[in-house]
C-alpha positions, -999 to 999 in steps of 0.1 A, spaced: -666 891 -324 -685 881 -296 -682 847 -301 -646 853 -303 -643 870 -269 -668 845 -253 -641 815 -267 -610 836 -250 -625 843 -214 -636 802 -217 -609 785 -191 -609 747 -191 -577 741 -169 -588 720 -138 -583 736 -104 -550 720 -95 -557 693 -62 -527 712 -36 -534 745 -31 -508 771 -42 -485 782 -13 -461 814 -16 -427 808 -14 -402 817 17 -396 858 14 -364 860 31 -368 899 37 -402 889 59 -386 859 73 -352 878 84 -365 912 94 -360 913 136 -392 943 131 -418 917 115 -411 897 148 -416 930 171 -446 938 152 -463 906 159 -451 904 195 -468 940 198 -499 926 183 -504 891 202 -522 906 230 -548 919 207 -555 885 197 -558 870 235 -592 864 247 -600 888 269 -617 869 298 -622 836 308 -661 831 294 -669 796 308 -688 816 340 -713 803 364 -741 819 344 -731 806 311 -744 772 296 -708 764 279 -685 744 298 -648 736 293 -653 700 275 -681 714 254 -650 738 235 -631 706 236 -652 688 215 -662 711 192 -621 725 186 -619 686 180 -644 687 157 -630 715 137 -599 703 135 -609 668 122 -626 689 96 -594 711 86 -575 678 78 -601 659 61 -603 690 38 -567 693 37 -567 727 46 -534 750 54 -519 743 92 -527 785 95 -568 777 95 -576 759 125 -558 784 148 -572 811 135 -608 798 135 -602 789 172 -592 824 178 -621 835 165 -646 813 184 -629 822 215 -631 863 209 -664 860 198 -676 836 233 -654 862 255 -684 883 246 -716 862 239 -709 833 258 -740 844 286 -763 845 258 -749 818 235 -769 783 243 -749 753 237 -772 740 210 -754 774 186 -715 762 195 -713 742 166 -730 770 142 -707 791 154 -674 771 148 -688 767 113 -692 808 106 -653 809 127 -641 776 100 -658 795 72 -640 824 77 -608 812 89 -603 793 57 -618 831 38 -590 847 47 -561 820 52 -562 795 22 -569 802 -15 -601 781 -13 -622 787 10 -647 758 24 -676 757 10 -712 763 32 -726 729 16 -698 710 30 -701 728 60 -737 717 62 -729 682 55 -701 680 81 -728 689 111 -751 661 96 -773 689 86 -780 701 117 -776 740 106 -787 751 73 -768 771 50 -788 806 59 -780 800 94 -743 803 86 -749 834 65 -766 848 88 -738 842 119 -715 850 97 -724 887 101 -730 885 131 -695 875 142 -679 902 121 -703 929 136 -693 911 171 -657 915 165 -660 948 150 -643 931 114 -609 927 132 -608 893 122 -570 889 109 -559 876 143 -517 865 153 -516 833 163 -489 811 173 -486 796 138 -479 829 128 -445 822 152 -434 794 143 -416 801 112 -401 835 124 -391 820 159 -373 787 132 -354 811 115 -333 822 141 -325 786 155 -295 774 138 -308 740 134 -279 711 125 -282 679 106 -273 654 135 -304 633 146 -298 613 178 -303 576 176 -328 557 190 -354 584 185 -386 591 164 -364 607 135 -347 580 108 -310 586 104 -316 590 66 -332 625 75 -296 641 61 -300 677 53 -306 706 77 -340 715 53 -352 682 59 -350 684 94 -365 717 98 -396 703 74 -399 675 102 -397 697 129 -419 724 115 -444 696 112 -442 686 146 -443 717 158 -475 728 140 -491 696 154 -482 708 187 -498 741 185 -533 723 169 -533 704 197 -529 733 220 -554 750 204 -577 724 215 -574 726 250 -591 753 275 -560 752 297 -540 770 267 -565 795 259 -552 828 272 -517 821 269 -499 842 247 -492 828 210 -460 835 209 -455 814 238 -476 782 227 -449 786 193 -417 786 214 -432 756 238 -440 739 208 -406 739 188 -389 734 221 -414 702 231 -409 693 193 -371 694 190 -369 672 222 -396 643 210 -373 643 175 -338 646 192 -325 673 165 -301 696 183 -290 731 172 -250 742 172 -254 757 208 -274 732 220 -246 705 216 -225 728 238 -254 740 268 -291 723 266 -302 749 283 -289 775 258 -318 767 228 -346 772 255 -329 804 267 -326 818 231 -368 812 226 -371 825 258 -355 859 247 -370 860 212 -405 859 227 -396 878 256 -402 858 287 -388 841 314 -369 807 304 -383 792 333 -419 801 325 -412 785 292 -394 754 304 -429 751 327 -451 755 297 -428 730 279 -431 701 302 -471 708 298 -471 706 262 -452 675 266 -477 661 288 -504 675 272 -491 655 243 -483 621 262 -518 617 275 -533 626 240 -511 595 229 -522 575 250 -558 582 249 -555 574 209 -537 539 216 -564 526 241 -593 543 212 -575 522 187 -574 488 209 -612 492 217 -614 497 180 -594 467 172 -616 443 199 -648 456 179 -638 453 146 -628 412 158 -660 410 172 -681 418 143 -659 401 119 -672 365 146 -705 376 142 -705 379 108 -687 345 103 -713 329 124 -743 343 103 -721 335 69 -713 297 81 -739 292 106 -737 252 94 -705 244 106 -723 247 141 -752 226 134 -728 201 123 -708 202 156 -742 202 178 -749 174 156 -721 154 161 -723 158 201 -760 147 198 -753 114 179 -726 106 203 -747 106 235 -769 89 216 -745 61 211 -741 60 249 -776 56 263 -792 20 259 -829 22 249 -854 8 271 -877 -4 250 -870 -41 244 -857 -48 206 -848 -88 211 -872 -113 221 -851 -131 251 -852 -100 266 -889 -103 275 -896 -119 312 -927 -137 313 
């Protein structure tokens, strides 16, 4: 009988690769309260001071490159878009209240513990410590991040299910009546058809957006719901999609995510052209990594040529020598009447 029971609790089905998602609830997704409730509950989330202060050690590009870091993690793990907000929310409550005491040797121990986390309480799968490890070229150990782990969650008193502006994103979609029509001659093929497919692009685009925002300290007290409105706005006018009021008024689609995140429209239209920017420069900055990328990769690819053939240069020194060679006369007689007595 034992054996029995020990044969029936035996599960040999893989784990599938992609990670189950729930579907769309239309009740959640719908209800005008979910939205109020969240907008009610941003400011809980918002850091509450700016913690890059004379006395501390951490400076603004020091967040920058570890939320870079982070995120580069997030996607080579293929986690869920709703991690890497959330774990950036958490490193930032946690430095609004250590960040005199933290030293800038610990900011990378502590994204881990905020990654860790994050992906805890967001994905089915969390990542694993090991990888963790492995990902700081094991420069934290695996007790180090057990041990921070409390430590954050004692810091932020457990209230670690923060709103962010992914969180947004999907509610503030909902209520855009998004059309089919893609303009030509931008970064959308005409082929996109369906209103679904275009709100899967632009939902992807927006999400990038917010990651990206979520990397810079300029961004970091600004409300979430804000950073999602900015985003789908910023979004919808890099893909060209327009909604059925916006064919009528431009205006009108910033105006309606203005109201449904209750703030000015011109506040938003300012944080709009930032993103934009924001976005631009990011652009560019990849393009010139990817030319000095390029001009190394050609240069080792000479070098290694050179060390694989290094004849064919012999043979062309060679050839040069011989030549001059040809040229000079020797001045040691070789015939007899060119002797003088």
């Amino acid at each position: 009988m034992s054996m029995m029971s020990n044969e029936l609790l035996l599960c040999a089905d893989a784990c599938p690769e992609v990670m189950p998602v729930a579907v769309r609830d239309p009740a959640i997704m719908t209800d005008r309260r979910v939205l109020q409730q969240l907008l009610r509950l941003e400011m809980f989330s918002v850091p509450s001071n700016d913690y890059f202060a004379p006395t501390s050690e951490l400076q603004p590009y020091m967040r920058r490159v570890v939320t870079t870091w982070m995120l580069e993690v997030t996607e080579e793990q293929s986690c869920e878009e709703q991690v890497f907000p959330l774990a950036v929310n958490l490193l930032d409550r946690f430095l609004a209240l250590e960040a005199s005491v933290l030293q800038r040797c610990q900011l990378q121990l502590l994204g881990c513990v905020c990654l860790l986390t994050a992906s805890k309480l967001r994905q089915c799968r969390p990542i694993g410590v090991d990888l963790l490890v492995y990902y700081t070229d094991y420069s934290v150990t695996s007790a180090q991040i057990r041990v921070w782990e409390m430590l954050l969650l004692s810091k932020l008193g457990w209230d670690v299910s923060s709103v962010t502006a992914f969180d947004f994103v999907d509610h503030l979609m909902e209520r855009l009546d998004l059309s089919s029509s893609v303009n030509s001659g931008r970064n959308v093929l005409q082929s996109t058809g369906s209103v679904r497919d275009s709100a899967t692009v632009l939902r992807a685009h927006a999400l990038t957006y917010v990651s990206l925002c979520c990397t810079e300290t300029d961004y970091m007290r600004v409300r979430p719901s804000l950073i999602a409105a900015a985003s789908i706005s910023a979004a919808i006018n890099r893909l060209g999609l327009t909604t059925s009021s916006s064919t009528i008024d431009p205006s009108c689609e910033d105006r309606l995510l203005a109201d449904l995140v209750a703030t000015d429209a011109h506040q938003l239209a300012s944080l709009v052209r930032s993103v934009e920017s924001l976005m631009a420069a990011q652009l560019t900055s990849v393009q010139q990594q990817q030319q000095q990328d390029n001009h190394l990769q050609q240069q080792q690819q000479q070098q290694q040529q050179q060390q694989q053939h290094p004849h064919v240069k012999n043979s062309k020194m060679q050839t040069a020598t011989s030549s001059w060679e040809l040229d000079v006369q020797p001045e040691t007689p070789t015939d007899i009447q060119d002797i003088h007595f």
